[in-house]
C-alpha positions in Angstrom: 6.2 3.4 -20.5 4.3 5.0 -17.8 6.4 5.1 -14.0 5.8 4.3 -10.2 7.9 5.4 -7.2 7.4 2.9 -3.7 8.2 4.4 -1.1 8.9 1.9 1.6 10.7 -0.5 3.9 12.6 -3.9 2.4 11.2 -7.0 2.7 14.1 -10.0 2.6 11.7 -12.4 2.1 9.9 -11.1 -0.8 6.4 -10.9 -0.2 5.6 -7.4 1.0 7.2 -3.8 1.3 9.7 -2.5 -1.7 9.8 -6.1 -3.3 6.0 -6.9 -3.1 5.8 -3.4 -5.2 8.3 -4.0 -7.6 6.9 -6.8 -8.3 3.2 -5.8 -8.9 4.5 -2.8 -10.4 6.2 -4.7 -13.5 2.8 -7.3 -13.4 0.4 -4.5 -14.0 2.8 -2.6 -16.8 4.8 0.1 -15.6 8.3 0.7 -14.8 9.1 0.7 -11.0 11.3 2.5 -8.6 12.1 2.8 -5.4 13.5 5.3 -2.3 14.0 2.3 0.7 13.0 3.6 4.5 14.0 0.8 6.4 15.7 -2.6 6.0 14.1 -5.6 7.4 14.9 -9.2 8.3 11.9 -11.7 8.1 10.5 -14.1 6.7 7.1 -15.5 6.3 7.2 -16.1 10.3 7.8 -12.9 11.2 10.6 -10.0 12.1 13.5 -10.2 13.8 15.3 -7.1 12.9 15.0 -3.4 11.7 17.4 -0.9 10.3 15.9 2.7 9.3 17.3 4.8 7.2 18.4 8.0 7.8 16.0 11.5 6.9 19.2 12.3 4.9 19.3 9.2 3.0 15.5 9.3 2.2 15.7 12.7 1.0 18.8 11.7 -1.5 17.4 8.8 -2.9 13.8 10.5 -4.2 15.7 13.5 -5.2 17.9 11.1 -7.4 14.8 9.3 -8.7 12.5 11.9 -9.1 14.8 14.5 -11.0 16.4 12.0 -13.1 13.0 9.5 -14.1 9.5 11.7 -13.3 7.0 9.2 -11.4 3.9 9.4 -12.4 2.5 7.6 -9.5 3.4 7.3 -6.2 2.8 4.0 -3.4 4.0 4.8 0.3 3.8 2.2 3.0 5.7 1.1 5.7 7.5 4.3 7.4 7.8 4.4 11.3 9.4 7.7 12.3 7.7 11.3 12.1 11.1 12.8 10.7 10.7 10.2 7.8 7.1 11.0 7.1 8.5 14.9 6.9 10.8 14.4 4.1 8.2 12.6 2.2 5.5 15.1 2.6 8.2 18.1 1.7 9.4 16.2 -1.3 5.8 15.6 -2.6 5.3 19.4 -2.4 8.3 20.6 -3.6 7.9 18.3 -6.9 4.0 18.5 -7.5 4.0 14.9 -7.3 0.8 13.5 -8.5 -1.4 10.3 -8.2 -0.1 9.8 -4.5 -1.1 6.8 -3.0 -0.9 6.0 0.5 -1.0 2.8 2.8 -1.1 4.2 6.2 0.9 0.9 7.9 0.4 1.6 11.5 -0.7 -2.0 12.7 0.1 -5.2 12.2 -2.3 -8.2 11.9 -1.8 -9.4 15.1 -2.5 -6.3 16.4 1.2 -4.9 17.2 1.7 -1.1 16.7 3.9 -0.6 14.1 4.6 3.2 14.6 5.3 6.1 17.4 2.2 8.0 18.4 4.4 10.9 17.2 4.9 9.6 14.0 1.0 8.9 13.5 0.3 12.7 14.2 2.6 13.9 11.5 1.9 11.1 9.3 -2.4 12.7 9.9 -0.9 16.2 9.6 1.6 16.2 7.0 1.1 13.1 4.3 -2.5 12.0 4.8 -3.6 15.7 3.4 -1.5 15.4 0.3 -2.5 11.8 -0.5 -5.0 11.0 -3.9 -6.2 7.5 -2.1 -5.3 6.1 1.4 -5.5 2.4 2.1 -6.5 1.5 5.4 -7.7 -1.8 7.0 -10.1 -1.5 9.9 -7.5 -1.0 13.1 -6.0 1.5 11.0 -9.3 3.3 10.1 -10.2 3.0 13.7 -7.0 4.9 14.7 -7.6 7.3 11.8 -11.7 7.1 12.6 -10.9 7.7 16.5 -14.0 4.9 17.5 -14.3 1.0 16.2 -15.4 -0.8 13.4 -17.9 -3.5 14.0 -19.9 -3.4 10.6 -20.1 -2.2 7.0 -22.5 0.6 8.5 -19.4 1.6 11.0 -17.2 1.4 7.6 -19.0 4.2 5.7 -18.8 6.3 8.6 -15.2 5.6 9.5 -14.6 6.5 5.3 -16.6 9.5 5.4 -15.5 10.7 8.3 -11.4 10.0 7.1 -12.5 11.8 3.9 -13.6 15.0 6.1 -10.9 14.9 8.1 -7.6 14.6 5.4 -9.7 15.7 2.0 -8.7 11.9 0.1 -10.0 9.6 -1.6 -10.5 6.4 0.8 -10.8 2.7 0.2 -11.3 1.4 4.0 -10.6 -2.6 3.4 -13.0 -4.8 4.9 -10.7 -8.0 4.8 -9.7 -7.3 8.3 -12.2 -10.0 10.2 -15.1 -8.4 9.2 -16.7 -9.6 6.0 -15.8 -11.4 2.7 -13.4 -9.0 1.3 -15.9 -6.2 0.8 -14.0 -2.8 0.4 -15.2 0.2 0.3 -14.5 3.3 -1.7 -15.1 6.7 -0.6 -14.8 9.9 -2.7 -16.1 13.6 -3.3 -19.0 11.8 -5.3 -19.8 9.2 -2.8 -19.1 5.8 -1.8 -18.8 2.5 -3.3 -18.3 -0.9 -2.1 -16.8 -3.6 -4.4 -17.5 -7.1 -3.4 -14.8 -9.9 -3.0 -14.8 -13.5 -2.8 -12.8 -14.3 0.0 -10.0 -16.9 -1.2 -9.3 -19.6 1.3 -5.4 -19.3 1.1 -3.6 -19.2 4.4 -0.7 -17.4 2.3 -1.6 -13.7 2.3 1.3 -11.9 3.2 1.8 -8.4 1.6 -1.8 -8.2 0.8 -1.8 -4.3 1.2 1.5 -3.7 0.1 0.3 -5.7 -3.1 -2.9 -3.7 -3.2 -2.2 -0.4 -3.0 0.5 -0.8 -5.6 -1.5 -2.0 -8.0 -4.0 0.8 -7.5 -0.7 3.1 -8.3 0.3 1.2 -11.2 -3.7 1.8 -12.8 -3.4 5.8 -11.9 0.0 6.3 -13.6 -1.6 4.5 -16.7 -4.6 7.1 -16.7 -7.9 5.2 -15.1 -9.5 7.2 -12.9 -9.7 6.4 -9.3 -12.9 3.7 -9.5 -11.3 1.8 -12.2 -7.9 1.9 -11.0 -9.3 0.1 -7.2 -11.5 -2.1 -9.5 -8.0 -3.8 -11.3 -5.8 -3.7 -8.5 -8.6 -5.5 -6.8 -8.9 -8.0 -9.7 -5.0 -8.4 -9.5 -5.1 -9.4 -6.4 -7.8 -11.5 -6.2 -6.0 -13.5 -9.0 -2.7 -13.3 -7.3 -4.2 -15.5 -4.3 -6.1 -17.8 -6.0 -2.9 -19.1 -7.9 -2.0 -20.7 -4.3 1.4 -19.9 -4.4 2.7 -21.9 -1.2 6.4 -20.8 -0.1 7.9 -20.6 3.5 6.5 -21.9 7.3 4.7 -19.1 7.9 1.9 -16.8 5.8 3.6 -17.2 3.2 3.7 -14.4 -0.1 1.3 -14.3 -3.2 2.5 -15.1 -6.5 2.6 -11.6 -8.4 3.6 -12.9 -11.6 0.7 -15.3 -11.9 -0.4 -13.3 -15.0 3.4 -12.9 -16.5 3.9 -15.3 -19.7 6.4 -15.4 -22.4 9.3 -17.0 -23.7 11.6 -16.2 -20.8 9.6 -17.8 -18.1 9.6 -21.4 -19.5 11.6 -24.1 -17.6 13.7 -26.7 -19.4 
């Protein structure tokens, strides 16, 4: 069986961060791990509470991981402090870590910054370079970009431009009040858009943690880069429109929508 490592802050609700990976992980068949960077406490209305761990604590859990059970792809979201972001990027070296993908989780849909200005530089000058595929939405391709996105013209500039700049693969989602779900990929051999339907389900928390897992999942099992966006954005696609509808807020997706077997059935 083919591995993952998530890199990432806890969710206790379920629905994004280290459990939202786990969870696609297993869906899209491969075994998942984890190094935590923070704990949260939310729900599906929001946050009310976080605990980082320390750089020490970071560095001994992928150290654990990685020497014990290789990854052979890594997901990295959530991670707020520059000293954080330095571990990560040293480990990746140290370990020729492979099929790194990253989900650059700077700010929130409401608009909230999510990170230091200090942690953004080191996360441009130390991770971004050593990533496969980064995962932005549009306010974080506009940070990353340095002007705004107003149209799928202003996308494939902001990707190109990204490319330039931190020599990755991007997919620049369009999700983000802009059109029906189109994202764009942009590689060393061009770009590519893949069209979405956009799903009319209020629930759609942990979207991009969801996302950028999957696209993990599909390197570690060997597709290359265009196929691997193409399924994770099929997974997810079919992971809103089971209309999973939990909590009082944006509630989470239902990742096992595509999970059958003996073991599942109620009595």
């Amino acid at each position: 069986m083919r591995t993952a490592l998530t890199i990432a802050g806890s969710d206790s609700c379920g629905g994004a961060g280290i459990q939202a990976d786990i969870k696609t992980m297993t869906a899209n068949g491969v075994y998942a791990m984890s190094a935590i960077t923070a704990l949260t406490a939310q729900n599906t209305t929001g946050v009310t509470g976080i605990m980082e761990v320390t750089p020490e604590f970071l560095k001994e859990q992928l150290e654990d991981v990685i020497t014990d059970i290789r990854p052979d792809a890594i997901k990295i979201g959530m991670v707020s402090s520059g000293k954080l972001i330095s571990v990560i990027a040293e480990t990746i070296t140290r370990f020729e870590l492979v099929n790194i993908v990253v989900d650059p989780v700077m700010i929130a849909t409401s608009g909230a910054r999510l990170i230091s200005k200090e942690a953004i530089e080191v996360l441009k000058e130390q991770l971004l370079p050593k990533a496969n595929i980064i995962t932005p939405n549009i306010p974080e391709a506009e940070v990353l970009a340095g002007f705004p996105i107003n149209s799928g013209e202003d996308m494939e500039k902001a990707a190109e431009l990204i490319y330039q700049n931190f020599h990755c693969n991007v997919l620049l989602k369009g999700g983000h009040q802009l059109n029906d779900a189109n994202d764009l990929l942009f590689t060393g051999e061009g770009k590519q858009w893949f069209k979405g339907k956009r799903i009319h389900n209020p629930n759609t928390h942990g979207t991009g943690c969801t996302l950028s897992s999957a696209i993990a999942s599909n390197l570690a099992k060997g597709y290359t880069m265009t196929e691997a966006v193409e399924y994770a954005k099929n997974y997810i696609s079919g992971a809103l429109a089971a209309m999973l509808d939990l909590g009082k807020g944006s509630g989470p997706m239902n990742h096992a929508f595509a999970i059958s077997g003996e073991y599942k059935e109620i009595k």
